[in-house]
Backbone as numpy.savetxt, mean C-alpha at the origin, in Angstrom:
# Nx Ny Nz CAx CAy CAz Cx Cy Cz
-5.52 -7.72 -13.09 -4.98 -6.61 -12.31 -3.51 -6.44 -12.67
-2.85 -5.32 -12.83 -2.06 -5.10 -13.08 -0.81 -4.36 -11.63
-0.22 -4.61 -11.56 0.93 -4.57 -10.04 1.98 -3.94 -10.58
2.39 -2.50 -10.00 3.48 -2.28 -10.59 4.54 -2.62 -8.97
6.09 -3.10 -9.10 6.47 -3.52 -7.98 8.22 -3.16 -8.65
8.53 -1.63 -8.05 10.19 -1.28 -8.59 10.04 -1.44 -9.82
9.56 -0.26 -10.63 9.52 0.02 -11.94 8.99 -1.37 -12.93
8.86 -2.33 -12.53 8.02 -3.37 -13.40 6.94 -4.05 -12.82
6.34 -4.14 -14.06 4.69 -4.69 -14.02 4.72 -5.71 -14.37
3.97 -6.35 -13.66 3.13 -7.71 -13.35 1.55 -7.68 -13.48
1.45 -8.32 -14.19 -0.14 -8.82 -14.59 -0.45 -9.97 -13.95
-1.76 -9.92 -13.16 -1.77 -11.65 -12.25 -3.47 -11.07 -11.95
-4.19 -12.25 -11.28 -5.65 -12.40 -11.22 -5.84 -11.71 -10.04
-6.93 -11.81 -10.07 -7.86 -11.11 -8.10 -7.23 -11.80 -7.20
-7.19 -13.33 -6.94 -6.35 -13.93 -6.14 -5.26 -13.95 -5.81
-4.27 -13.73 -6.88 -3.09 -13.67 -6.07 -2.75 -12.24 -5.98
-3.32 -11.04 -6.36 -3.32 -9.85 -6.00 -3.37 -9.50 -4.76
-4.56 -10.14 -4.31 -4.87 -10.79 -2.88 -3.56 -11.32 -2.01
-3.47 -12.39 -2.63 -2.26 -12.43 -1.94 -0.74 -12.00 -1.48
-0.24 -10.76 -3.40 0.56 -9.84 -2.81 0.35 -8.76 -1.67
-0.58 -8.39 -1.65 -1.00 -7.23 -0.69 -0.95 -7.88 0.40
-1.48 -9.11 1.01 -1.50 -9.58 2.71 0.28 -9.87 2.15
0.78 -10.46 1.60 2.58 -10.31 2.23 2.67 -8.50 2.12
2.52 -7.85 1.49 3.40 -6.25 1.36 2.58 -5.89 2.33
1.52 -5.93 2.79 0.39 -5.28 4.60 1.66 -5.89 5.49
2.52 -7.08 5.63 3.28 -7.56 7.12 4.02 -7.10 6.78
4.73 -6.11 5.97 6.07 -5.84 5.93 6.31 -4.28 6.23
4.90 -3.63 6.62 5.26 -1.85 6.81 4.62 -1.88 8.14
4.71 -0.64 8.66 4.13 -0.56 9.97 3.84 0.60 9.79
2.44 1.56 10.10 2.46 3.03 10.31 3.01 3.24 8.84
2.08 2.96 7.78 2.78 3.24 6.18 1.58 3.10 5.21
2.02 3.47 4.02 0.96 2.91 2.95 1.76 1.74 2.41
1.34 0.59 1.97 2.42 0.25 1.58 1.66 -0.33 -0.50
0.40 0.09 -0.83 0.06 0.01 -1.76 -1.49 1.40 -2.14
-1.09 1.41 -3.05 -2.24 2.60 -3.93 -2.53 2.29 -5.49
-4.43 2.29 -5.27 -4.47 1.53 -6.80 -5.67 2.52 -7.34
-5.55 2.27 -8.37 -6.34 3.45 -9.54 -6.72 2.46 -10.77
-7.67 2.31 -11.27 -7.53 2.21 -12.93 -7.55 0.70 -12.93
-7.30 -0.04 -12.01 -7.17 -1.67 -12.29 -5.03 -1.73 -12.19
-4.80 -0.58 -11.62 -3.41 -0.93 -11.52 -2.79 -0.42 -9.98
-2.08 -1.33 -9.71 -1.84 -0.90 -8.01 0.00 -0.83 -8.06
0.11 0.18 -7.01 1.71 0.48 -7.42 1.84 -0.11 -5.91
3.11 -1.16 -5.83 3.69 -0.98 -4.33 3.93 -0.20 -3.61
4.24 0.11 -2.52 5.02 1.09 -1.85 5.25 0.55 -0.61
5.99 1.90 -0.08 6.74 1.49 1.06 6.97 3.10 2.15
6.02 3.24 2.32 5.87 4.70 2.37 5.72 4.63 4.03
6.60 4.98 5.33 6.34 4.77 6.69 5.89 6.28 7.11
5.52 6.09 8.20 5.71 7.84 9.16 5.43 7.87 10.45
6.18 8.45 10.95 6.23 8.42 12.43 4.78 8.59 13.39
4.12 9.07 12.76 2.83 9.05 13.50 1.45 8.72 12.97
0.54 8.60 13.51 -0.70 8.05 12.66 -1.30 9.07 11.98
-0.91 10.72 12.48 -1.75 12.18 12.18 -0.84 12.20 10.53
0.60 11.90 10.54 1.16 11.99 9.08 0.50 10.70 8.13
0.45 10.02 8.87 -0.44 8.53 7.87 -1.46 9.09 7.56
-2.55 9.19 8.16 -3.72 10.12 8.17 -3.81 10.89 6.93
-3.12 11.99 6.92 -2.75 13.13 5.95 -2.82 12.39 4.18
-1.61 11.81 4.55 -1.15 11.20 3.04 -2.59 10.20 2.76
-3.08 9.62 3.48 -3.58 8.44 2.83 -5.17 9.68 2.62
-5.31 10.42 3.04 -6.45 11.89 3.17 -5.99 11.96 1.20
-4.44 12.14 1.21 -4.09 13.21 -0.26 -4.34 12.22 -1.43
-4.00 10.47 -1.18 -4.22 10.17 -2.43 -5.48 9.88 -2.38
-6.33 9.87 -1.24 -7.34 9.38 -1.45 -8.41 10.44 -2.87
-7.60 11.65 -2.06 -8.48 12.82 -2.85 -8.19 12.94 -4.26
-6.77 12.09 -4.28 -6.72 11.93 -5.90 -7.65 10.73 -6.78
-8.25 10.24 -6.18 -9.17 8.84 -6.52 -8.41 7.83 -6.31
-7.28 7.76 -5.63 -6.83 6.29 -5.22 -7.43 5.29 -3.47
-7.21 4.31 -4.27 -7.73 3.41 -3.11 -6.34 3.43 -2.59
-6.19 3.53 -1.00 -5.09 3.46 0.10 -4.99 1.96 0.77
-3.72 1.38 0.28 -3.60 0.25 1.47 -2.18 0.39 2.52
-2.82 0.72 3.73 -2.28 0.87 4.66 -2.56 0.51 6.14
-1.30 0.32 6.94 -1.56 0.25 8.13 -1.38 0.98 9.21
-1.76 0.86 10.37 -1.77 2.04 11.26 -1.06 2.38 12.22
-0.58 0.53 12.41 0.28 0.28 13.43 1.72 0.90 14.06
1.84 0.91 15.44 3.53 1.93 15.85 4.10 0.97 16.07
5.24 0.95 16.05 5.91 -0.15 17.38 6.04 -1.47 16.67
6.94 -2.31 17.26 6.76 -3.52 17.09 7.72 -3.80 15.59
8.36 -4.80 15.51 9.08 -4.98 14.05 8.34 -5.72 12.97
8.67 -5.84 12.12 7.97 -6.19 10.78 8.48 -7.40 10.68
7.72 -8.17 9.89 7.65 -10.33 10.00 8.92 -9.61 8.42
């Protein structure tokens, strides 16, 4: 799998792919904070004030063929 994370890529296995995504999932709230296509997943860091704008976006890349990783959550601070 290939990870892109601030303009550079990282190549690493299913497992610890795995494991970037559960740390980058505790660090957004109400965000996407990853989108993957092709065997390559880009970080992100993408928030929004409500779940109807989360909704939307994770609706637009989905329709582009990307898989959405995001959470849904309001409130509350990030670990």
């Amino acid at each position: 799998m290939k990870v892109l994370v601030n303009n550079s890529l990282y190549e690493m296995g299913r497992k610890e792919y795995r494991g970037v995504l559960k740390v980058a999932s505790k660090q957004i709230q109400c965000g996407i904070y990853a989108v993957e296509k092709d065997g390559i997943c880009e970080l992100r860091k993408d928030t929004f004030d409500s779940k109807e704008e989360l909704k939307k976006a994770v609706a637009e890349y989905a329709a582009k063929g990307f898989k959405v990783h995001y959470n849904l959550q309001i409130g509350g601070g990030a670990v």
